[in-house]
NUKE-689950 format. One record per residue (C-alpha): residue number from 1; chain; x, y, z. Coordinates in steps of 0.1 Angstrom, whole numbers, plus 2048, in hexadecimal, padded with zeros to 3 digits. Layout:
<nodes>
seq/mol/u/v/w
NUM/A/X/Y/Z
...
</nodes>
This chain:
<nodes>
seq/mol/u/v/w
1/A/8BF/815/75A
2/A/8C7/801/739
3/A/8B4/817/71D
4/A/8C1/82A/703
5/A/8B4/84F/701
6/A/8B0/86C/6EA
7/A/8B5/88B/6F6
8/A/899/898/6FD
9/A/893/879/716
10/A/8B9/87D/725
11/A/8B1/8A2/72B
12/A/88D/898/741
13/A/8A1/87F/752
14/A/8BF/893/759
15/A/8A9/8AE/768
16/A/895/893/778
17/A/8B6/88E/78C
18/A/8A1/869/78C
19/A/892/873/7AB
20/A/86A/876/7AB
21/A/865/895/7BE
22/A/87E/8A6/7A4
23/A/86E/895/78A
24/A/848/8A6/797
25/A/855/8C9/794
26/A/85C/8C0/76D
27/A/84B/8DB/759
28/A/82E/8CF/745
29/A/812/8DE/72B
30/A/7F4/8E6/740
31/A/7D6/8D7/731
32/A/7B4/8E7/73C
33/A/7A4/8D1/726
34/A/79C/8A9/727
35/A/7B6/896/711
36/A/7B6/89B/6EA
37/A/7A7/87F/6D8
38/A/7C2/873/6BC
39/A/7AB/862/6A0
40/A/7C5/84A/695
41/A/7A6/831/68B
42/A/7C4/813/67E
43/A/7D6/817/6A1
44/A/7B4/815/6B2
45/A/7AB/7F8/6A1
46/A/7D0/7E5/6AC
47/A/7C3/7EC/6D0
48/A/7A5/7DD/6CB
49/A/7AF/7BE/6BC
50/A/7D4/7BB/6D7
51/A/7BC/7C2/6F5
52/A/7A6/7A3/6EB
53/A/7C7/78F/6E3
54/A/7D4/79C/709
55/A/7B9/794/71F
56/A/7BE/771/717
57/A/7E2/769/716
58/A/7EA/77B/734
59/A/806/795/72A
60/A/7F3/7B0/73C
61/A/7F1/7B3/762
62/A/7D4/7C3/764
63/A/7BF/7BD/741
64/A/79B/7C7/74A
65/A/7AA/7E7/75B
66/A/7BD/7EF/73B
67/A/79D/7E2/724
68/A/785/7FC/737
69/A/7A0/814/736
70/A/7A3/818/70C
71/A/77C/812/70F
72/A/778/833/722
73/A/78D/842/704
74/A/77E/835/6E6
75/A/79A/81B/6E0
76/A/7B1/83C/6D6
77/A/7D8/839/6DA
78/A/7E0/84D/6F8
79/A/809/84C/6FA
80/A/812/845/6D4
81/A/802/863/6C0
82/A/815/875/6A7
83/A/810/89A/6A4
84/A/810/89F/6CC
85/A/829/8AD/6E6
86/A/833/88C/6F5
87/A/83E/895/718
88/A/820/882/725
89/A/82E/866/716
90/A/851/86A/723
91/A/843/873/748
92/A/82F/852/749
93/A/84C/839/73B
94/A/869/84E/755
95/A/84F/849/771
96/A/851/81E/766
97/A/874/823/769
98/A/876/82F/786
99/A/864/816/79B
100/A/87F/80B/7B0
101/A/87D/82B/7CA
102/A/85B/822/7CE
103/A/868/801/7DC
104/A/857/7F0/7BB
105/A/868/7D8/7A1
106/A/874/7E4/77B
107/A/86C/7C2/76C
108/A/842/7C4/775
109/A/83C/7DF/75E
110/A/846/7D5/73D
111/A/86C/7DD/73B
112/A/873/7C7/71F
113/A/854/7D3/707
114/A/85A/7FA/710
115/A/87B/803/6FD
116/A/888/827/6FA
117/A/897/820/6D7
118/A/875/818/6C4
119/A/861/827/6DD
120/A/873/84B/6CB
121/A/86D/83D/6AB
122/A/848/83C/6AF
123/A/844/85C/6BC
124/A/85F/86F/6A8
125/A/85C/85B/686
126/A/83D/84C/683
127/A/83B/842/662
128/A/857/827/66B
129/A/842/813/682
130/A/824/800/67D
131/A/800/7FF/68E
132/A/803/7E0/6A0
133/A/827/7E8/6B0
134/A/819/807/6BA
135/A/7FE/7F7/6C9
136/A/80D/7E2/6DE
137/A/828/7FB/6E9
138/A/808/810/6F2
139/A/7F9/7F4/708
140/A/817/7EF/718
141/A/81D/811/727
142/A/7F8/810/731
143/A/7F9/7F1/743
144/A/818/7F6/756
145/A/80C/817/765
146/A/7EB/80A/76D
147/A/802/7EC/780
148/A/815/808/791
149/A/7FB/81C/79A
150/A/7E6/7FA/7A7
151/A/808/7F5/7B9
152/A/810/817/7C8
153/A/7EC/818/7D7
154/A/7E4/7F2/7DC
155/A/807/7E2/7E3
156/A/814/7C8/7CC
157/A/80C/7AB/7E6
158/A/7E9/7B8/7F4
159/A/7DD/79A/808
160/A/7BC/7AC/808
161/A/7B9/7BA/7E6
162/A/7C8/7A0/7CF
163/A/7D2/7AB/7A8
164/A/7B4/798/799
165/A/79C/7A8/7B6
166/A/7A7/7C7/7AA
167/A/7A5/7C2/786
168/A/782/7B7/78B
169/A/776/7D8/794
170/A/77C/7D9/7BE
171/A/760/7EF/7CB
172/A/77D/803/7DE
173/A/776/825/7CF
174/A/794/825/7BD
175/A/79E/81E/798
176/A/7BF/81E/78D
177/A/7B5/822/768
178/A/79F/844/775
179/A/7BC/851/784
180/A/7D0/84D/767
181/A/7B7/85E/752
182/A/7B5/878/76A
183/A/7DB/87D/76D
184/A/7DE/882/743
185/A/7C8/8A1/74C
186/A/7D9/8B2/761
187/A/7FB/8C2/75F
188/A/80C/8A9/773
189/A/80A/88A/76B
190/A/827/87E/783
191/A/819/88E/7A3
192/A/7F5/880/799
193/A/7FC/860/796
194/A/812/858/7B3
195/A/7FA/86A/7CC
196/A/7E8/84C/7CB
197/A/801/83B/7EA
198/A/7F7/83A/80A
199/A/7F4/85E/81D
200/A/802/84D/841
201/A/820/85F/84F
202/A/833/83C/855
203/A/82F/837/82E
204/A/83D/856/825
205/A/854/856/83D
206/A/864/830/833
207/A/85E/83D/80C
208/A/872/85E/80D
209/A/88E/847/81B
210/A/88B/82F/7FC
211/A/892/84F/7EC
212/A/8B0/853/7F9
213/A/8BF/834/7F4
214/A/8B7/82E/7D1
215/A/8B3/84D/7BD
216/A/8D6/848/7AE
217/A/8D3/828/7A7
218/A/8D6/821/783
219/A/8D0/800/77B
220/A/8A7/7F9/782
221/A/8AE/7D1/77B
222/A/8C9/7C9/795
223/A/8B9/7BE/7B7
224/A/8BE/7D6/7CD
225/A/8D2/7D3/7ED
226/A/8C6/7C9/810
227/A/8B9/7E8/81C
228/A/8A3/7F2/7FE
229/A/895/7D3/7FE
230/A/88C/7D5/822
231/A/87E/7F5/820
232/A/86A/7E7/800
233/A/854/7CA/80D
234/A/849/7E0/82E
235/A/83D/7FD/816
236/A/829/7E3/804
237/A/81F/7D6/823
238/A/812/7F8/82C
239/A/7FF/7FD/80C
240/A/7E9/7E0/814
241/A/7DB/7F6/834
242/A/7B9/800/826
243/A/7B5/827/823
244/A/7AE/83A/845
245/A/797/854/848
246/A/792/858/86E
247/A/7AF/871/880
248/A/7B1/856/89A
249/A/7BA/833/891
250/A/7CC/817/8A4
251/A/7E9/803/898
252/A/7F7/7E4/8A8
253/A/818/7DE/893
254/A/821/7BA/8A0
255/A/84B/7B6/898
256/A/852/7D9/8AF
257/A/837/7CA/8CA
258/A/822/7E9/8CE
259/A/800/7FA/8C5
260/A/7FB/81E/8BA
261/A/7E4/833/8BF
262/A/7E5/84B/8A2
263/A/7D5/870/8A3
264/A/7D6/88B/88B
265/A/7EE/89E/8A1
266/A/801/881/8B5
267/A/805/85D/8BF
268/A/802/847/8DC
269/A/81A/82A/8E2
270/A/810/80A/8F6
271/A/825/7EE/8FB
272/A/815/7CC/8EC
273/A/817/7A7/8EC
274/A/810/797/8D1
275/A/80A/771/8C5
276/A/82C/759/8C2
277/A/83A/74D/8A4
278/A/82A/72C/8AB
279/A/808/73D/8B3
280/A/80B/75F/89F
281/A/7F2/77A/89B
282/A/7E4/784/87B
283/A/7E3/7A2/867
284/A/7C3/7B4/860
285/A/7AF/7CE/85C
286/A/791/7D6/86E
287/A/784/7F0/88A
288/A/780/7EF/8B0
289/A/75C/7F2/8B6
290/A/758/7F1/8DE
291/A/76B/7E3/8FE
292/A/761/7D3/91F
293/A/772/7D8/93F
294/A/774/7B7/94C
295/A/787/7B3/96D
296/A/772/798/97F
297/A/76F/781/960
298/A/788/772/945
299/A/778/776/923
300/A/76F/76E/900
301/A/756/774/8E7
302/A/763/756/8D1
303/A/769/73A/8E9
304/A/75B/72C/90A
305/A/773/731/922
306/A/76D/72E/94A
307/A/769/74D/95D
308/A/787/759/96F
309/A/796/773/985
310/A/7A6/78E/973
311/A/7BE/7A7/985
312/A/7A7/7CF/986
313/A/7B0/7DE/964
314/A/7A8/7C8/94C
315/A/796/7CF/92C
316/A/78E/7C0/90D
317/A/78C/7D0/8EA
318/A/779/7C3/8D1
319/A/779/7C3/8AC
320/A/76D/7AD/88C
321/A/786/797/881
322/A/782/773/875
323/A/7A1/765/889
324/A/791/767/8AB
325/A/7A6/780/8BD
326/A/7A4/79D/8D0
327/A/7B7/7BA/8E4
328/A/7B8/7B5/90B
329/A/7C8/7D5/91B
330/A/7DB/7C8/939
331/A/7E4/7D9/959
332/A/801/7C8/960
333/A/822/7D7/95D
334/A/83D/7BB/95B
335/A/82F/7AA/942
336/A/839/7C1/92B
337/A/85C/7C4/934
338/A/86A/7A8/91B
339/A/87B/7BB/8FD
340/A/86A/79A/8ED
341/A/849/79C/8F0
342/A/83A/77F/8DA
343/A/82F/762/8ED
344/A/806/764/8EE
345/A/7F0/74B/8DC
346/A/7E9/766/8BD
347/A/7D2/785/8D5
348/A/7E5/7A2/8E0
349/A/7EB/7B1/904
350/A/7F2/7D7/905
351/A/7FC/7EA/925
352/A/7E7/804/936
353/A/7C7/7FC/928
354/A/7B5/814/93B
355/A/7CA/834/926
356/A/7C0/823/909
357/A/79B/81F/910
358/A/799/840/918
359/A/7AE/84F/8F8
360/A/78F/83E/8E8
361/A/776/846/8FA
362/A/786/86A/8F3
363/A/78A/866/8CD
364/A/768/85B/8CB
365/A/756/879/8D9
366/A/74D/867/8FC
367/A/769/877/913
368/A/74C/87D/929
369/A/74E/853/92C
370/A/771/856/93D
371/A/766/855/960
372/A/74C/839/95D
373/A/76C/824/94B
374/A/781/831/96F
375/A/762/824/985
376/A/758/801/972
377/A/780/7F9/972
378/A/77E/806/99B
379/A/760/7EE/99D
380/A/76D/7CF/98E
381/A/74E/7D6/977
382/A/74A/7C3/958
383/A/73F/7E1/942
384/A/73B/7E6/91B
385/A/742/806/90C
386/A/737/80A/8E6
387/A/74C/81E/8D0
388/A/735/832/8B9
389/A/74B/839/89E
390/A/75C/81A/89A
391/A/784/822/89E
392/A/798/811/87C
393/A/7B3/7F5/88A
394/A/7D0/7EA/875
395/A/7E4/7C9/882
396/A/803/7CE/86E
397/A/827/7BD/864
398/A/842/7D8/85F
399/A/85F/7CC/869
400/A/873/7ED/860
401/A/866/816/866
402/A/876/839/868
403/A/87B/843/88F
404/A/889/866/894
405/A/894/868/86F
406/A/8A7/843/870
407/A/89A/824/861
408/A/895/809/880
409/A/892/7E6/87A
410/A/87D/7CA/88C
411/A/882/7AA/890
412/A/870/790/876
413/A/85F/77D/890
414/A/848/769/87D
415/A/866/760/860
416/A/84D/779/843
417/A/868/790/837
418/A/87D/77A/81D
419/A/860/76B/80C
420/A/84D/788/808
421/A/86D/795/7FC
422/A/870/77E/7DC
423/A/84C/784/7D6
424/A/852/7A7/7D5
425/A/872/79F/7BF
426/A/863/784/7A7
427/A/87B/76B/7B7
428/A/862/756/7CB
429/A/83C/74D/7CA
430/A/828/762/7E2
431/A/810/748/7F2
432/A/7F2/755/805
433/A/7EC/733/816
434/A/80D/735/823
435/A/803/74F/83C
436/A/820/767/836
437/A/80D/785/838
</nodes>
């Protein structure tokens, strides 16, 4: 880490141990109040005037964020006051430098307009450093954690939630400039801010690793090696999955060829085909709503095809999405021998689709269902079976996980990995239309 540093600041980052769980447990003034106002009226007036000039030359990454931020606070200086114990300063600018065991990248929060050197000076000796330095310096801090918190929560790359979308006020229920006023009142602002990631145990999992590997690392610039960088673009991949409430919730991760079943207390593992690299499937979020057993007839809600005969066993499950696919559970067994299992035209075949109709049909409150499920498959009866409350699905792209406390790594079928990578990394242009997501 290239900064220079008092002592005060060596001593927080010493006992920091530049890990962020050590850096929580850092002792803190309790405040049982809402943040002091500082009625520095000449500093105030700086913000004012630099947030105008900001919004339109584009130095912030999120300027309306930051502009309804200082709003909420009167335009008052909220990092640079003299007169005040600074270690909610300090806590804020050490959790921008530490970014990298988040799987994040030093140079998108400001590195080269947050120095250590003046940044004492202002809050030490005042008097040496004028209004509209200040200012700026102020800005800055407050923009790069609003871009870290928008990026621990969001993801960097969110296909779904873009930066702008999110700047614009995303009716998401969450506001990284609310949680960041939030965080000043309470007495950690560490632990407040970076509970905003994603509560999935394959996050935290994949996360604490990241931990590992780079919480001696010194130098925040220098690209990391292979493994970190790995381990970077699939935690960002897992931050675009949209927030899931439900205990059960299904997961078809396409590079390991296999769907999930997720419940509060444990998971189900099916065996999956999914689409070639020539004919891939897509990521998405949606929910499975209902599924017909459909033994007698081959079918498709999005496409006339001729009926056909299909072996007992099969079933269909059906969810919104605008690419025209859907999950067919198959009976067969050898199909899903292949350690390679991408070769359909972009739907995906599980194995023992029965078990998983009835793990629904379970999750939804209906395990009375069960045996009409057994008799319409028995039947060759094409039968539809709502789900009330609608289960979440995420079609996902991690390509490396944490199995029995080891990181495992996938294949990159569809080629993603490397240019998501130098998105990630600022060294190549992260192109939507490009279908690497």
């Amino acid at each position: 880490m290239k900064t220079i540093l008092n002592t005060h600041s060596k001593q927080l980052i010493a006992k920091s141990g530049l890990t962020i769980l050590l850096m929580m447990a850092v002792v803190v003034k309790s405040y049982a109040h809402p943040v002091k106002i500082h009625r520095d009226t000449s500093i105030s007036a700086e913000i004012k005037v630099q947030l105008g000039d900001f919004k339109s030359t584009g130095i912030f990454h999120f300027p309306h964020s930051v502009f309804r931020f200082y709003r909420f606070h009167n335009f008052q200086p909220v990092w640079i006051k003299s007169g005040e114990d600074p270690k909610r300063t300090w806590e804020g600018v050490l959790l921008i430098n530490c970014v990298l065991q988040f799987g994040l990248c030093h140079a998108d929060y400001h590195p080269q307009e947050i120095d250590y050197t003046r940044l004492h000076t202002m809050l030490e000796h005042p008097e040496q450093v004028n209004n509209n330095e200040k200012a700026r310096c102020e800005l800055m801090i407050t923009d790069a954690l609003i871009t870290f918190i928008n990026h621990l929560h969001y993801g960097k790359l969110n296909p779904y939630f873009t930066a702008a979308k999110i700047d614009a006020g995303a009716d998401t229920g969450f506001s990284a400039g609310k949680t960041l006023t939030l965080a000043l009142r309470k007495p950690h602002l560490m632990s407040s801010v970076t509970n905003v990631q994603p509560k999935i145990k394959a996050y935290a999992e994949l996360e604490e690793k990241m931990r590992e590997l780079t919480q001696f690392q010194q130098d925040c610039d220098a690209l990391p090696d292979w493994r970190v960088r790995q381990m970077a673009i699939n935690l960002d991949r897992m931050r675009w999955m949209a927030a899931v409430s439900n205990e059960t919730w299904l997961q078809v991760n396409i590079p390991s060829f296999r769907l999930i079943v997720h419940e509060a207390d444990k998971n189900y593992d099916f065996k999956a085909i999914v689409g070639s690299a020539s004919t891939p499937t897509s990521q998405l979020n949606s929910a499975l709503t209902d599924f017909t057993t459909a033994s007698g007839l081959k079918m498709s809600r999005n496409s006339n095809i001729p009926p056909g005969i299909n072996p007992r066993g099969v079933i269909y499950f059906w969810f919104k999405n605008p690419y025209g696919i859907s999950i067919c559970g198959r009976p067969e067994t050898n199909i899903f021998k292949s350690d390679n299992r991408a070769w359909s035209k972009g739907n995906i075949k599980v194995e023992k689709g029965e078990q998983l109709a009835s793990l629904l049909l379970a999750a939804d409150g209906h395990a009375d269902k069960i045996e009409s499920l057994r008799k319409a498959i028995n039947d060759y009866a094409i039968s539809n079976f709502i789900i009330e409350k609608p289960i979440p699905l995420k079609i996902t792209y991690i390509t490396c996980e944490v199995q029995n406390s080891e990181v495992v790594y996938y294949n990159d079928i569809y080629n993603l990995d490397k240019k998501l990578e130098g998105a990630l990394y600022n060294t190549t242009e992260y192109l939507v239309g490009l279908q690497i997501f």
